[in-house]
C-alpha positions as CSV (number, residue, x, y, z in Angstrom):
1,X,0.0,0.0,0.0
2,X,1.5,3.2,-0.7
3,X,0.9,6.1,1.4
4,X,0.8,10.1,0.7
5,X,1.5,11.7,3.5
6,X,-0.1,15.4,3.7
7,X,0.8,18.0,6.2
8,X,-3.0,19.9,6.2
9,X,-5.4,19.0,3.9
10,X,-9.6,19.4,4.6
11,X,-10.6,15.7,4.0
12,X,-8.0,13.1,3.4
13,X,-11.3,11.3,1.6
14,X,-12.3,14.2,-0.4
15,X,-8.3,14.7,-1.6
16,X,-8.1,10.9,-2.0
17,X,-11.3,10.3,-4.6
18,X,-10.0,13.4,-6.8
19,X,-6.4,11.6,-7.0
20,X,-8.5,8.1,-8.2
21,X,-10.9,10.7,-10.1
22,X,-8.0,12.1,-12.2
23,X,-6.2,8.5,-12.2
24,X,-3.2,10.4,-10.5
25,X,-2.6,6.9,-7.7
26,X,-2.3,3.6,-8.4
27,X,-4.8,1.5,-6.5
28,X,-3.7,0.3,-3.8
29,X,-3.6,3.8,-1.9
30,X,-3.7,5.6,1.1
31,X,-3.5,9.3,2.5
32,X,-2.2,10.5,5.8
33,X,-2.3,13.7,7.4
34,X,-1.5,15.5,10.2
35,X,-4.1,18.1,10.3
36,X,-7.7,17.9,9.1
37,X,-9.9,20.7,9.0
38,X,-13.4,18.8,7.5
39,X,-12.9,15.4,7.7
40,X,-16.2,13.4,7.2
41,X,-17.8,11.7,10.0
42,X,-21.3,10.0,10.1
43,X,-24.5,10.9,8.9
44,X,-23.1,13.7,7.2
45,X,-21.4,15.3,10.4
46,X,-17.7,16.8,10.6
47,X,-15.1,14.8,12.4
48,X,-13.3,17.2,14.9
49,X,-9.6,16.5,14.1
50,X,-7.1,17.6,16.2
51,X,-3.2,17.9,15.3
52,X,-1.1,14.5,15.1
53,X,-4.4,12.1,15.2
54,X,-5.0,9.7,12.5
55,X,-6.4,10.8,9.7
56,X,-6.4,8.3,6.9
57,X,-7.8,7.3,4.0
58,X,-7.3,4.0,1.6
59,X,-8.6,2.8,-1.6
60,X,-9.1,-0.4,-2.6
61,X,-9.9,-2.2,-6.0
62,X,-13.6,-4.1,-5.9
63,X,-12.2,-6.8,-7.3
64,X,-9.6,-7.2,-4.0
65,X,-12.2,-7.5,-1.5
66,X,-12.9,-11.1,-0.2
67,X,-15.0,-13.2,-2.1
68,X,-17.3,-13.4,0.7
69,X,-17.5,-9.7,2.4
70,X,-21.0,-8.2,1.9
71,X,-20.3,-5.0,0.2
72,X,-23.1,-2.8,3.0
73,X,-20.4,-4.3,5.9
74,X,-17.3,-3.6,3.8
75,X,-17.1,-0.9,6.6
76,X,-17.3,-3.2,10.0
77,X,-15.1,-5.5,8.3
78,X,-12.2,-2.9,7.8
79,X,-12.6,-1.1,11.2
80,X,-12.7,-4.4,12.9
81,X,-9.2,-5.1,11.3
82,X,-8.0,-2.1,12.9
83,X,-9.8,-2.3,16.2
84,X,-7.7,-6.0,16.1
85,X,-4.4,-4.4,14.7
86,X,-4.8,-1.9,17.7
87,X,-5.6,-5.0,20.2
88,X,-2.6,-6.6,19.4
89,X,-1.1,-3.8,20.4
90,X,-2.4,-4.0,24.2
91,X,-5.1,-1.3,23.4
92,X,-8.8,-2.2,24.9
93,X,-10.6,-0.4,22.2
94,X,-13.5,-2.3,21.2
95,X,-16.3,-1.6,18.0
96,X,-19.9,-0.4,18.3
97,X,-21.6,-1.3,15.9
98,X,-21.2,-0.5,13.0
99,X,-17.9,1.3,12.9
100,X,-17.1,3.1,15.7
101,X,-14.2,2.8,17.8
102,X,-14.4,3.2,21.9
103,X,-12.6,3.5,25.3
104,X,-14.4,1.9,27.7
105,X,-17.8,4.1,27.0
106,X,-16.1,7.2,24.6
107,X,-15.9,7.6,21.5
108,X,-12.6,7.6,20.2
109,X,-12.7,7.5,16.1
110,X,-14.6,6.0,13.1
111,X,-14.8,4.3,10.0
112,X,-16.7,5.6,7.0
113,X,-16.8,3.8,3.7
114,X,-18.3,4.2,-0.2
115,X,-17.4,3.2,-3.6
116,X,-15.8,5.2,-6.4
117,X,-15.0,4.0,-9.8
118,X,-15.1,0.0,-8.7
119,X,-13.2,1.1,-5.7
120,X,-13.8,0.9,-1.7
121,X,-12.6,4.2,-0.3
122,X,-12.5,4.0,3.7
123,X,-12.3,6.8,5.7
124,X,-10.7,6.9,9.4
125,X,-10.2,8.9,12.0
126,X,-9.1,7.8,15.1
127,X,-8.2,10.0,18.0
128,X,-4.5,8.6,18.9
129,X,-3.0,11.3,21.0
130,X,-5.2,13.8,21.9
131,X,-9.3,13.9,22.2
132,X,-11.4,16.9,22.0
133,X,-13.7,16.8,25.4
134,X,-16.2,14.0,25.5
135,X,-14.3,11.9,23.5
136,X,-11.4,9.1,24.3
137,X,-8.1,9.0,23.3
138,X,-6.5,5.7,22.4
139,X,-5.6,3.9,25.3
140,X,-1.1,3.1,24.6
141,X,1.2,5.0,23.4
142,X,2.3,4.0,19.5
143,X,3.2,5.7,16.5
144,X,0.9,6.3,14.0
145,X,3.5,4.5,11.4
146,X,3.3,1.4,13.5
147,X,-0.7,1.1,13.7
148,X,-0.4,1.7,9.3
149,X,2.1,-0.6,9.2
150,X,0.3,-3.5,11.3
151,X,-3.0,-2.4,9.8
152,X,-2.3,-3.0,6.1
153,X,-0.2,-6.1,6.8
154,X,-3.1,-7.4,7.9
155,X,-5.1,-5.9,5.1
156,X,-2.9,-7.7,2.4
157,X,-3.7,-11.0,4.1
158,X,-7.2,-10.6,2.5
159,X,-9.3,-12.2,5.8
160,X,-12.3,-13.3,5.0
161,X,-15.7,-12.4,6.1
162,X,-16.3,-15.4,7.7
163,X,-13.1,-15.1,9.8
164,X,-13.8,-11.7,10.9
165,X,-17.8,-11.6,11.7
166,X,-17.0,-14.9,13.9
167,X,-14.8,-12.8,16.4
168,X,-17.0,-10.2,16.2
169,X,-19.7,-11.7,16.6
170,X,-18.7,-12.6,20.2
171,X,-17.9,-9.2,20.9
172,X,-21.3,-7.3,20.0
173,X,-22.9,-7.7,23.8
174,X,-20.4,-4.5,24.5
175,X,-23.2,-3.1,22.4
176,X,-25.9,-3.4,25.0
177,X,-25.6,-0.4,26.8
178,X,-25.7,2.1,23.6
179,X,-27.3,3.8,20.6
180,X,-27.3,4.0,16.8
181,X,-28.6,6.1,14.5
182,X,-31.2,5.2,12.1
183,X,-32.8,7.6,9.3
184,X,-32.0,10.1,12.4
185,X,-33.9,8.6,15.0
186,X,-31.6,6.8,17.6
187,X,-31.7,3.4,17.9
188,X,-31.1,1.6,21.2
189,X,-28.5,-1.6,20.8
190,X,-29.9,-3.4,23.8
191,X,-32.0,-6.1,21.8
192,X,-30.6,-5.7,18.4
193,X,-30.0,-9.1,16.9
194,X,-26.2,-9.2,15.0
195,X,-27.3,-10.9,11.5
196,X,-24.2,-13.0,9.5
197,X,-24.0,-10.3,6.9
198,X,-23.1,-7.6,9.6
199,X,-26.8,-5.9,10.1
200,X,-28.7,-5.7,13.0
201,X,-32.8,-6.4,13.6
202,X,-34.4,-4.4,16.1
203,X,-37.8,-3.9,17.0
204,X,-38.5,-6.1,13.5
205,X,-36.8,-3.6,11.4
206,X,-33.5,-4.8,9.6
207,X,-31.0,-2.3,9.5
208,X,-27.2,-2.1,7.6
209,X,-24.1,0.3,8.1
210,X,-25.0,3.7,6.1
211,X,-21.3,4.5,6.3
């Protein structure tokens, strides 16, 4: 995976889909940066970046993806690759469903995903040494090189589906206690039923990651 690293830039997603856009990058691609003054966080909000967090975006070919990865998960299947990379790195973050990443019960950082010319452009923005006030900070000290190093090792290992719903899976109680978002109403986690192709039932209703 090669990696552009940007000093400032509004949207490391925005700057990355005009580089595949213009067919400036090769796919596979990332973009880092240490400042970002608009990322893109969910439903449409702004992710408050502060200086020296992560702020990356990667682009993947279609055609890459595991055979078995449904396309509305792509994003819970990526952020749970990082929410492992960062594990095995003695962190206790954990995943909400779908894609964000927590302390204990803050917020720390997200996972946004869509497609662009037959390419998966994720978007991530984790808050690695500092957090603006009600949000976590990720809990060990480690350098942002070493998470995107570990991250798209395991990346390139192409995990299937299978592999990663089955530990996650196991992991979605830690949902119990919290909320999503649905057409803009806010959906509690507490009964939601964790389906095999990453979306949840609640209340009867069958819902998928937006993101």
């Amino acid at each position: 995976m090669k990696i552009t690293y940007l000093e400032n830039v509004d949207s490391t997603q925005v700057f990355l889909k005009e580089l595949i856009k213009e067919k400036k990058v090769k796919i596979p691609h990332a973009v880092v940066a240490n400042i970002q003054t608009n990322g893109i966080g969910s439903r449409g909000n702004c992710w408050e970046g502060m200086k020296d967090n992560l702020f990356l975006s990667f682009a993947i070919s279609l055609k890459e993806l595991p055979d078995d990865l449904p396309i509305e998960s792509a994003s819970i299947y990526f952020a749970y690759i990082l929410k492992d990379t960062l594990n095995d790195l003695n962190s206790q973050v954990w995943l909400k469903w779908p894609n964000d990443f927590y302390i204990k019960e803050l917020k720390m950082g997200g996972m946004i995903t869509n497609i662009t010319k037959e390419t998966l452009v994720c978007g991530v923005g984790l808050n690695i040494t500092t957090a603006p006030e009600g949000f976590a900070k990720l809990d060990i000290e480690v350098k942002r090189e070493t998470i995107l190093s570990e991250f798209f090792k395991k990346i390139k290992k192409s995990i299937s589906w299978k592999q990663i719903f089955s530990k996650y899976e196991i992991e979605f109680y830690k949902n119990q206690n919290f909320f999503t978002h649905n057409n803009n109403l806010k959906i509690s986690l507490k009964d939601a039923e964790l389906q095999e192709d990453g979306s949840i039932i609640s209340n009867g209703e069958r819902m998928y990651s937006s993101r």
